[in-house]
ZAZAVEX-333943 format. One record per atom (N, C-alpha, C): residue in one letter; y, z, x. Coordinates in steps of 0.02 Angstrom, whole numbers, padded with zeros to 5 digits, always signed. Layout:
N
AYZX ...
***
This chain:
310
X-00136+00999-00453 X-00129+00926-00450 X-00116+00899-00521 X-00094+00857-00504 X-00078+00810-00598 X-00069+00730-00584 X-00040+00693-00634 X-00019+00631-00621 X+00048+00599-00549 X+00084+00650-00514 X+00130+00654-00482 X+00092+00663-00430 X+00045+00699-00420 X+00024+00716-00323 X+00007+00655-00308 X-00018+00597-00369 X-00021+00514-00312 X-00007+00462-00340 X+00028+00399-00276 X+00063+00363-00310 X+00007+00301-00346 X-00036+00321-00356 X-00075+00263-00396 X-00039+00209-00441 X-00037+00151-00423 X-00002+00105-00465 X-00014+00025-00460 X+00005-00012-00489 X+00017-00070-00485 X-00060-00121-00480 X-00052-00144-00441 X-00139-00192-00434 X-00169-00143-00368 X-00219-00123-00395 X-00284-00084-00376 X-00323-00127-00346 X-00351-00137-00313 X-00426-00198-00305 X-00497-00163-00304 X-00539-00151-00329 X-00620-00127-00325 X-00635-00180-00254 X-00628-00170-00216 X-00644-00209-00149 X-00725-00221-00164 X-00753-00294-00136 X-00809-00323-00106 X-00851-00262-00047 X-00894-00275-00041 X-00942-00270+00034 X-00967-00332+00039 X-00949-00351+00093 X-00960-00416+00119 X-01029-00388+00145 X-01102-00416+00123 X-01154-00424+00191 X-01181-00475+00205 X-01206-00499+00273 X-01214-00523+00307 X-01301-00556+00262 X-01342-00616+00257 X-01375-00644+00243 X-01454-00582+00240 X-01454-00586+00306 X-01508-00524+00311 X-01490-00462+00289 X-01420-00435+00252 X-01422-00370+00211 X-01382-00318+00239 X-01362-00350+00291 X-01316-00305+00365 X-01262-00285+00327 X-01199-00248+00337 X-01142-00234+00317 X-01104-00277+00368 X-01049-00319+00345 X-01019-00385+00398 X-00976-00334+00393 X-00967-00285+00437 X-00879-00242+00472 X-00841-00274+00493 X-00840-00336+00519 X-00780-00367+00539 X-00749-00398+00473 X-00801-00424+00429 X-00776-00471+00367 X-00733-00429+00301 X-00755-00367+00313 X-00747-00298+00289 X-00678-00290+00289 X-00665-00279+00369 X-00577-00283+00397 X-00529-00313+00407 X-00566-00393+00400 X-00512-00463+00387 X-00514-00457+00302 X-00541-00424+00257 X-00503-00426+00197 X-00477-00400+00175 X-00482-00319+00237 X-00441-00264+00198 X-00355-00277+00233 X-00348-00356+00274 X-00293-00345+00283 X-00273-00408+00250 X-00321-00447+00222 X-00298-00491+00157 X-00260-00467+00134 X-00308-00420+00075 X-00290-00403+00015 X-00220-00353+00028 X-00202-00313+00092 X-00144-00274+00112 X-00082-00349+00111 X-00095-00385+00123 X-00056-00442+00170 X-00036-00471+00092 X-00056-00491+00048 X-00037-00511-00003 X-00027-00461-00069 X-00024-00390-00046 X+00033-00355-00090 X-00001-00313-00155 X-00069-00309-00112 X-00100-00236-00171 X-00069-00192-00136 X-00073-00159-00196 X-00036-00083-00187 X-00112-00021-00179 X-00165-00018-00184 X-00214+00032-00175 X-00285-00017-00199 X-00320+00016-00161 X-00394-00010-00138 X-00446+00029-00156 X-00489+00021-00213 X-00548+00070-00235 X-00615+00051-00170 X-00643+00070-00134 X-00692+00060-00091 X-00767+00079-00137 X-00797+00044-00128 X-00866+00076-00162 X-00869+00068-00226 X-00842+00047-00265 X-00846+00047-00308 X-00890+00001-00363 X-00900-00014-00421 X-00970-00073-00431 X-00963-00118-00408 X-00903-00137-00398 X-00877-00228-00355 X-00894-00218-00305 X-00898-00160-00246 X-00925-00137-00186 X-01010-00125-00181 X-01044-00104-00230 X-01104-00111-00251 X-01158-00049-00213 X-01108-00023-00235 X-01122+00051-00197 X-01195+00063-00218 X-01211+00054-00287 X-01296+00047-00293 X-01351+00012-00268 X-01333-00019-00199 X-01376-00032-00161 X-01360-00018-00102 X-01326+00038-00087 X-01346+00063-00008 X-01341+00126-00009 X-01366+00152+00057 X-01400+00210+00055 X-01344+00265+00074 X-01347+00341+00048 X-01301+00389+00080 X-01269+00366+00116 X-01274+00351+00181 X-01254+00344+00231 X-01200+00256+00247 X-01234+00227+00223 X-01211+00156+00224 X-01156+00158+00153 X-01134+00199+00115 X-01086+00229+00068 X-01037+00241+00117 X-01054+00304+00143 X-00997+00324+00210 X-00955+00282+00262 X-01022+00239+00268 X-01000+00195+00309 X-00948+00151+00304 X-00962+00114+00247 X-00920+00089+00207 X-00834+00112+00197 X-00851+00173+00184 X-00772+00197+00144 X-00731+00205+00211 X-00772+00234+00271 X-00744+00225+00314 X-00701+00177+00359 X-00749+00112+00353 X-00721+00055+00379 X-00676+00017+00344 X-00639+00013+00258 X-00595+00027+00251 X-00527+00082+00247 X-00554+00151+00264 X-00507+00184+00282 X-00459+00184+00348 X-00512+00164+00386 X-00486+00164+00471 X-00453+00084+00460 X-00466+00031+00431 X-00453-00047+00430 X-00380-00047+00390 X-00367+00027+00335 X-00308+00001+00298 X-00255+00049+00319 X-00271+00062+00402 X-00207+00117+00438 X-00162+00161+00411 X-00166+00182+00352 X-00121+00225+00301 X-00069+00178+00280 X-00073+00111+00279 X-00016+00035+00251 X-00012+00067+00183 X-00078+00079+00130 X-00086+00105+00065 X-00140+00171+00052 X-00143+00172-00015 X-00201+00205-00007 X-00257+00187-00005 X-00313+00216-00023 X-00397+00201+00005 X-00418+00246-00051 X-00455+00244-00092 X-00479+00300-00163 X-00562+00265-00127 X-00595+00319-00124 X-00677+00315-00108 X-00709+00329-00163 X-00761+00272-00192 X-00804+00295-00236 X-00872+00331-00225 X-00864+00369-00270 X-00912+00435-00253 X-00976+00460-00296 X-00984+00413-00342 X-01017+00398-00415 X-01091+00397-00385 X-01111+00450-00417 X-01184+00458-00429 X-01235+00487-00474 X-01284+00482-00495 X-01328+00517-00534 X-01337+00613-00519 X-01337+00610-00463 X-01349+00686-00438 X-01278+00710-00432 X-01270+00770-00461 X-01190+00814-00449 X-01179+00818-00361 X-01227+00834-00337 X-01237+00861-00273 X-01208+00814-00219 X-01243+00761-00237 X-01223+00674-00193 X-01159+00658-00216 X-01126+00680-00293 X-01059+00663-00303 X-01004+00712-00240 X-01027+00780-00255 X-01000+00812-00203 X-01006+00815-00114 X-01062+00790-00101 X-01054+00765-00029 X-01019+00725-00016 X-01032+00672-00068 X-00989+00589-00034 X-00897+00611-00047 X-00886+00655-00102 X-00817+00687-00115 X-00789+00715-00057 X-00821+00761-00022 X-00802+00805+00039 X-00786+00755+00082 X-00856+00710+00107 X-00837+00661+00168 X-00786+00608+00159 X-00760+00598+00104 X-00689+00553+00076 X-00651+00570+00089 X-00652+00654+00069 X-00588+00687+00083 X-00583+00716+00163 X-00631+00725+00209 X-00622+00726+00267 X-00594+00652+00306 X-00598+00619+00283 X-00595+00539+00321 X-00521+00524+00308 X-00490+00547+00250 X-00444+00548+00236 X-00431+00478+00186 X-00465+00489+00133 X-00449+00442+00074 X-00394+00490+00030 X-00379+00419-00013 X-00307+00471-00061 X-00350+00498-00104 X-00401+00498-00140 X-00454+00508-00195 X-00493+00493-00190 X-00540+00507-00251 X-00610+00477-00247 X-00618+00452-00331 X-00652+00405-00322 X-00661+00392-00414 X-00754+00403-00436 X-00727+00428-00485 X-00825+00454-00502 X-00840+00437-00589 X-00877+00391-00598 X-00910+00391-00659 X-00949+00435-00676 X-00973+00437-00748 X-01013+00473-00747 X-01095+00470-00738 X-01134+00500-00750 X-01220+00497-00730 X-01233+00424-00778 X-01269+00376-00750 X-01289+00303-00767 X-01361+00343-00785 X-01365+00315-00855 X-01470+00292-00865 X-01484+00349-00881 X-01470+00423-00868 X-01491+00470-00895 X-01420+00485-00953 X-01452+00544-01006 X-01408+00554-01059 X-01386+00630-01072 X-01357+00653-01023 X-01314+00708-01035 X-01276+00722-01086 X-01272+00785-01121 X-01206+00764-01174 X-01121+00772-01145 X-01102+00789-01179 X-01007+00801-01163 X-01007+00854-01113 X-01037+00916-01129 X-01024+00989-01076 X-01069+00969-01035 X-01121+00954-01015 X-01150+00914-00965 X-01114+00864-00911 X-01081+00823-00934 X-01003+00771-00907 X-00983+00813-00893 X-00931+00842-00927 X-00873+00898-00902 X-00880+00927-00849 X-00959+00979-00825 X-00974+01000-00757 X-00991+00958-00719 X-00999+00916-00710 X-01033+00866-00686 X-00968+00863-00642 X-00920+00817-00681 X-00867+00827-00653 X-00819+00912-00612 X-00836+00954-00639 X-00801+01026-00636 X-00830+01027-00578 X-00910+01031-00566 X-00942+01052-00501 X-00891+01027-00432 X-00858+00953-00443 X-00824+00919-00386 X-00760+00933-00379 X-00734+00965-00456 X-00661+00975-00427 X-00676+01045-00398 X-00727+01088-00419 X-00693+01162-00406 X-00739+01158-00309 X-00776+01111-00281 X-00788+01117-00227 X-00738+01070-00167 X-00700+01036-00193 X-00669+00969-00152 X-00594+00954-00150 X-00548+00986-00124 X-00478+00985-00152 X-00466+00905-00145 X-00481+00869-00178 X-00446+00787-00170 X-00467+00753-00229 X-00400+00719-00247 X-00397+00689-00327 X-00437+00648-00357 X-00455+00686-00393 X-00510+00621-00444 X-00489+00570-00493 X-00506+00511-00469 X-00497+00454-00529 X-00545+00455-00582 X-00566+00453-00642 X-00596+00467-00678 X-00625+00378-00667 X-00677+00387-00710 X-00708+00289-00724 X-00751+00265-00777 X-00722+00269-00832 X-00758+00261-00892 X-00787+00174-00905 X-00864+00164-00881 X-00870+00103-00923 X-00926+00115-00966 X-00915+00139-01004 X-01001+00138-01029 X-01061+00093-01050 X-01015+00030-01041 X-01057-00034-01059 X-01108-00037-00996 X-01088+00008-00943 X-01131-00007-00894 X-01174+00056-00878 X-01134+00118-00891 X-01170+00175-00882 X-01205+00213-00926 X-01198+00194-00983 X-01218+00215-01075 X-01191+00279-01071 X-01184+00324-01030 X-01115+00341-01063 X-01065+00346-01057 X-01016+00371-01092 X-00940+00389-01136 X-00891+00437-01105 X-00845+00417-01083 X-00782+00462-01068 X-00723+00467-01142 X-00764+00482-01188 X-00707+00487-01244 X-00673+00511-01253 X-00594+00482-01292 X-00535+00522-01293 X-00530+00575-01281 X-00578+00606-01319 X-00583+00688-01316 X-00608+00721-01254 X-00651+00687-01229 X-00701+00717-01179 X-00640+00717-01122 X-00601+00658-01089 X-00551+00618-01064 X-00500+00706-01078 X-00497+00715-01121 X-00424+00777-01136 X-00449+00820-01102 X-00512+00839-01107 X-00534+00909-01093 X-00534+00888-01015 X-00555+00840-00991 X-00569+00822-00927 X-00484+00821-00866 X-00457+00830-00918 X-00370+00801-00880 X-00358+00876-00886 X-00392+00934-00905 X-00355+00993-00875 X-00381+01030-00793 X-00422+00989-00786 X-00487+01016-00719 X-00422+00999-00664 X-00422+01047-00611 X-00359+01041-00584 X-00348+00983-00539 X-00398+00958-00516 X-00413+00898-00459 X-00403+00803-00516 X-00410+00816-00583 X-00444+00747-00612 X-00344+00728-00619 X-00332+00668-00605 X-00274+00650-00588 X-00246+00558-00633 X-00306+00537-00633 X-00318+00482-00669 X-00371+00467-00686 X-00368+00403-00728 X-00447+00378-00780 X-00424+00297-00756 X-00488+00264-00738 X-00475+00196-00743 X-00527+00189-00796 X-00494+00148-00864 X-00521+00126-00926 X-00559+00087-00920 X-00634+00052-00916 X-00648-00013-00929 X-00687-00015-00995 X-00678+00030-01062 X-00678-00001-01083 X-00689-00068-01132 X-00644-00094-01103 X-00621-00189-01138 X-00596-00159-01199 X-00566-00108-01231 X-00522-00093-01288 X-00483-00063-01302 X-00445-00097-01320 X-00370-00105-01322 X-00344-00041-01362 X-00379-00016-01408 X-00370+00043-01448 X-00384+00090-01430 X-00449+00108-01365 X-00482+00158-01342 X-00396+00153-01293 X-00402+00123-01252 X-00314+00145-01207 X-00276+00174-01212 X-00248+00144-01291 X-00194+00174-01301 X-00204+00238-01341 X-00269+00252-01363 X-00266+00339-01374 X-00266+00386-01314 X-00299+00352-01237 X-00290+00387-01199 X-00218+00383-01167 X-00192+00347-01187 X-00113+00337-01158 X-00090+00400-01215 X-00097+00388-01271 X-00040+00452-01305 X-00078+00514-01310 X-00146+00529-01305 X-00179+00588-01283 X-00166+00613-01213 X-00181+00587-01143 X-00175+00636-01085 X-00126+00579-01037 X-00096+00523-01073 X-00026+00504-01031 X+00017+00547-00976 X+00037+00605-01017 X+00085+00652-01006 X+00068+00676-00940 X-00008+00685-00931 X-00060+00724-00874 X-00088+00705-00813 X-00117+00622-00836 X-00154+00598-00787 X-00123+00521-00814 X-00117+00475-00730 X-00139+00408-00741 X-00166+00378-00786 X-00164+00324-00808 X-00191+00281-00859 X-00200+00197-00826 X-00249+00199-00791 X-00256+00144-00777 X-00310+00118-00823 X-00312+00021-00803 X-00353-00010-00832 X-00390-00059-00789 X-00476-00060-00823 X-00511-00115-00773 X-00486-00183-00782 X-00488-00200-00863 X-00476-00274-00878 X-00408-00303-00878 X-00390-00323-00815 X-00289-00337-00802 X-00286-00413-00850 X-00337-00442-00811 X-00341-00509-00849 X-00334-00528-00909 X-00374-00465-00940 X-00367-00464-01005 X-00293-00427-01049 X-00267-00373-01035 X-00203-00355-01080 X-00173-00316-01028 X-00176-00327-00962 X-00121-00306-00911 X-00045-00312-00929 X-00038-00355-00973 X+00021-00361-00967 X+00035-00298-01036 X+00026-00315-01069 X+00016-00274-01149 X+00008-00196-01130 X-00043-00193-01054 X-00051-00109-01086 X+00023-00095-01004 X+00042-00128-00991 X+00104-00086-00936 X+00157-00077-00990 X+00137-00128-01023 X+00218-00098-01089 X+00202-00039-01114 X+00131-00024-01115 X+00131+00048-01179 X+00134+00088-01119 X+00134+00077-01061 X+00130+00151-01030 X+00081+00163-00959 X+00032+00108-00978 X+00004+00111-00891 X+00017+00115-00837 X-00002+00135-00792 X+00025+00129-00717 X-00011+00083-00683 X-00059+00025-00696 X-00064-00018-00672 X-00147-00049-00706 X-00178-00049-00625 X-00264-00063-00643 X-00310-00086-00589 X-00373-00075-00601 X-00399-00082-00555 X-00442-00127-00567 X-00465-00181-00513 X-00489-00240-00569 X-00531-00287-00484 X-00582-00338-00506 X-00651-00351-00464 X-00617-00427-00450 X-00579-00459-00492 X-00554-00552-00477 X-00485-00534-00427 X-00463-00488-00411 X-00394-00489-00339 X-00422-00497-00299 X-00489-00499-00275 X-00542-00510-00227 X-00527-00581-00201 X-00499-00597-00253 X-00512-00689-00229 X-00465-00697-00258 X-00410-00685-00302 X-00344-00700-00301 X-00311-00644-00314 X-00282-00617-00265 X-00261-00561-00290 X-00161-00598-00307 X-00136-00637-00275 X-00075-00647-00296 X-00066-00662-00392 X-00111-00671-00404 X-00105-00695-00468 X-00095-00620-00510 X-00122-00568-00508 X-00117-00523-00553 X-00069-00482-00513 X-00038-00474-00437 X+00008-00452-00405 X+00096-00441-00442 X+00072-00546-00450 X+00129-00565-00472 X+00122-00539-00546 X+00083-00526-00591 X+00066-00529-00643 X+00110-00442-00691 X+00097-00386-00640 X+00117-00324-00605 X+00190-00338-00614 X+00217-00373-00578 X+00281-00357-00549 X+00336-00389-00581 X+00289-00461-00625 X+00339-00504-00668 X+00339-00456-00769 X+00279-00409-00759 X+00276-00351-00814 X+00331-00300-00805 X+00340-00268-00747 X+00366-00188-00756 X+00450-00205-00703 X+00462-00288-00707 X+00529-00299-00691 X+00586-00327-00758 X+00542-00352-00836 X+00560-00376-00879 X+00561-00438-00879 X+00505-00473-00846 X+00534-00548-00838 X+00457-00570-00891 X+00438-00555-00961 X+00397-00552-00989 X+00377-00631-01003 X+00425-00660-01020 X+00407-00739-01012 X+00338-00758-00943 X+00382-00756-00904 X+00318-00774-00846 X+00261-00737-00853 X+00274-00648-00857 X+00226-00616-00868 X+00176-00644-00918 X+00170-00661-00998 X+00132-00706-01037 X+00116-00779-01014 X+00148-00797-00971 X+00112-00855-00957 X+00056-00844-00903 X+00068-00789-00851 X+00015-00774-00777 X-00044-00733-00831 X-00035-00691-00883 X-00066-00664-00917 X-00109-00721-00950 X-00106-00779-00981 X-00146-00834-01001 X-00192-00857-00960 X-00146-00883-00912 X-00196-00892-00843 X-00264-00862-00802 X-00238-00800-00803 X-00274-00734-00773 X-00348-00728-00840 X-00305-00724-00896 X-00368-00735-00949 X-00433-00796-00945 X-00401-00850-00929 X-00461-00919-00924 X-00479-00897-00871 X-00454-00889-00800 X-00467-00882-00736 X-00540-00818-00755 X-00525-00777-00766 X-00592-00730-00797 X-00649-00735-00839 X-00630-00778-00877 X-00672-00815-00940 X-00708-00856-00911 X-00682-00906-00864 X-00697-00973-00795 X-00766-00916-00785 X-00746-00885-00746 X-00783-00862-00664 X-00842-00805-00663 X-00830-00786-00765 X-00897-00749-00743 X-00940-00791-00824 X-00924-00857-00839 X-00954-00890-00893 X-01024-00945-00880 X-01042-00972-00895 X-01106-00995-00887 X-01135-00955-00840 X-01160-00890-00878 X-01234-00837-00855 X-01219-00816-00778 X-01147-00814-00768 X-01139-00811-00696 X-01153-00759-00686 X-01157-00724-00633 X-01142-00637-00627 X-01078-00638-00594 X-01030-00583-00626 X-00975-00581-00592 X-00953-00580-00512 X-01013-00510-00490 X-01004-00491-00432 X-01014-00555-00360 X-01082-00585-00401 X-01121-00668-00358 X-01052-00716-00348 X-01035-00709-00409 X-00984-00767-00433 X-00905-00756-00365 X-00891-00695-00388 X-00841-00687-00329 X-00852-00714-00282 X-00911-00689-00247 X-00944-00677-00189 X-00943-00767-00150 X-00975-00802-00210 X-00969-00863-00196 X-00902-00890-00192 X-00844-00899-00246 X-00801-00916-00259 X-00745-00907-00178 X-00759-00859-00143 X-00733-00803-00074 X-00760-00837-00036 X-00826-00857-00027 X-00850-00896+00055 X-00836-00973+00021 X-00802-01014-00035 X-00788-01082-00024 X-00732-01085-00015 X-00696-01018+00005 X-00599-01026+00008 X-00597-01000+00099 X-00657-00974+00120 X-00671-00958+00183 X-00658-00886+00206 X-00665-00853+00126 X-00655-00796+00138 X-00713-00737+00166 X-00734-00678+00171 X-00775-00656+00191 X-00821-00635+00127 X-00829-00679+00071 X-00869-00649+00035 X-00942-00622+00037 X-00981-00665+00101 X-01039-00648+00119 X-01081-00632+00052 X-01135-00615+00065 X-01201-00622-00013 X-01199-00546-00041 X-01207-00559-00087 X-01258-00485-00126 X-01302-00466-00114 X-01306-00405-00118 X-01398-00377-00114 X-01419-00367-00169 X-01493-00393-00189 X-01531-00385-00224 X-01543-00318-00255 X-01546-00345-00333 X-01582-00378-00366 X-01524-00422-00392 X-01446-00442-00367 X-01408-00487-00361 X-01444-00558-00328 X-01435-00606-00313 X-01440-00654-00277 X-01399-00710-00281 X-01380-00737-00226 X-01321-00786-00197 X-01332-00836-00268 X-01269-00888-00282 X-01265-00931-00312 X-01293-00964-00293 X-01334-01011-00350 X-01336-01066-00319 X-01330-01127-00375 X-01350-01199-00355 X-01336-01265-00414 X-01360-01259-00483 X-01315-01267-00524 X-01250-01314-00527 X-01204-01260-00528 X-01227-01176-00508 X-01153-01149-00527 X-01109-01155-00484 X-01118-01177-00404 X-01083-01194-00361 X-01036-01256-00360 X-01069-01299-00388 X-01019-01354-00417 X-00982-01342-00463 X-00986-01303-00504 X-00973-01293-00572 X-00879-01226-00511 X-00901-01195-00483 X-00868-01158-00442 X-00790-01196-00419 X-00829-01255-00374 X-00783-01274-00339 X-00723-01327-00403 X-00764-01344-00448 X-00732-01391-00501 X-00690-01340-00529 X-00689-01276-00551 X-00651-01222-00568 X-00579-01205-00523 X-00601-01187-00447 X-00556-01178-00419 X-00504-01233-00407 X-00533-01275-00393 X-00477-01348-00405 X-00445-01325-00459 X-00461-01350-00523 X-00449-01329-00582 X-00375-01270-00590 X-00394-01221-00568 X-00338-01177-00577 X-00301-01177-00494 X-00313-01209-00442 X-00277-01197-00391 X-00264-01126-00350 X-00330-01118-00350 X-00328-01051-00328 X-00303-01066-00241 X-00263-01042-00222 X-00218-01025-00160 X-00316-01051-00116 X-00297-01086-00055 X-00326-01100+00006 X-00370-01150-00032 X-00382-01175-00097 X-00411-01219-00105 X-00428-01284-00063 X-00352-01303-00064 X-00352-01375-00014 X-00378-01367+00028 X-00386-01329+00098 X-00403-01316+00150 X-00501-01289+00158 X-00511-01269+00091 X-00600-01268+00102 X-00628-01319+00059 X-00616-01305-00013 X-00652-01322-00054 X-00663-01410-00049 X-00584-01442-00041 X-00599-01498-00051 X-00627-01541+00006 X-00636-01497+00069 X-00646-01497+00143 X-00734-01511+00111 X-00747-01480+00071 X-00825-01463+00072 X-00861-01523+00009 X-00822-01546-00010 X-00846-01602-00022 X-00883-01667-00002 
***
């Protein structure tokens, strides 16, 4: 396998789990967005992933999950299942049952909270390619996991025969582009922050990104994609400005990003449904503060909820 066995590209979405007030998984709300987000022109769908909040449900309700967007996105695109866990063992179960269900990949960070070094990572990862024939997205954030997919670690990691891409998060602009001219040649180069230099890193070489705000607008960084890697760079810097405040907006005054979506999605009437704890639903003044935003930038279905809810 290498960068060619998949077509990974363009706008990615880290899909939501919508649940239900009491903590339920909403499967129907699940499948009216996986034909949103199909219907308005992502090109591939990370399931499970931190925007999915895979750290609060159990083995099983993981599965569940990846499933009910796999079966919901009929082979229209792909489906990459996240598979990220502390235990090698749980990385490789949830890997197998991805790849039985029939996802295009699976994406796996590395171990959160504990401190492995580099050859520690490396098997970590090795254990899943040499048991699971199905492509790995790599997922470097370490701001969240403490640790590091570094350049180097990233090279050694792009010869394992299954690792196929890295989604960067990152947030630097310099860490990218060494992995763009280090294992470019090998694996994917995607990025979390689109909002932030989407447009900047498709010029050096990206194949796209995978990113938590297409949730709730995904036309904006769609278009953002397509007005980049057609030459129409003018528009592209201007949706790129936009996309920047629009991000800066929605996770600023102490918001949490994930809440913030979540909210921002049930005042457009979407299925954002609540977070599970130790998340908890928005509430005043960031909800006002919400709806004054979306006005604000005109986020698509506005008219029809927000100002309805006044």
């Amino acid at each position: 396998m290498d960068r060619s066995t998949v077509d990974w590209h363009g706008q990615g979405t880290a899909i939501i789990t919508p649940f239900t007030q009491s903590g339920a998984i909403d499967e129907d709300g699940l499948r009216r967005h996986v034909d949103f987000l199909i219907d308005q022109g992502v090109h591939f769908i990370v399931a499970n992933g931190c925007t999915g909040e895979f750290w609060a449900q159990t083995m099983e309700e993981r599965k569940r999950v990846v499933r009910i967007v796999v079966d919901a996105a009929r082979g229209r695109i792909p489906v990459i299942g996240g598979s990220s866990a502390n235990f090698t063992d749980d990385v490789v179960e949830l890997s197998r049952y991805h790849h039985e269900i029939g996802c295009s990949g699976v994406m796996i960070m590395p171990p959160f909270l504990v401190r492995p070094n580099a050859d520690d990572i490396f098997h970590h990862y090795k254990a899943v390619s040499d048991a699971v024939p199905i492509p790995i997205l790599l997922y470097n954030i370490p701001r969240d996991t403490v640790n590091d997919l570094t350049p180097d670690l990233v090279n050694r990691l792009a010869d394992l025969p299954t690792v196929v891409a890295i989604k960067d998060s990152t947030f630097d602009f310099n860490i990218f582009y060494r992995l763009q001219t280090l294992v470019g040649d090998r694996i994917r180069v995607l990025i979390g922050p689109s909002t932030m230099f989407g447009h900047a890193a498709l010029g050096l070489g990206a194949m796209g990104w995978v990113d938590t705000y297409s949730n709730l607008w995904p036309a904006l960084t769609v278009e953002l994609y397509h007005a980049s890697t057609s030459g129409n760079h003018e528009r592209a810097k201007e949706l790129q400005a936009v996309a920047a405040d629009f991000r800066r907006w929605l996770s600023g005054g102490d918001r949490n990003m994930y809440s913030a979506v979540k909210a921002a999605m049930n005042m457009l009437g979407m299925p954002g449904g609540y977070p599970r704890r130790p998340l908890r639903p928005l509430a005043e003044p960031h909800l006002s503060e919400l709806r004054e935003g979306l006005k604000r930038f005109g986020v698509p279905g506005i008219d029809a909820r927000v100002l309805a809810a006044e």
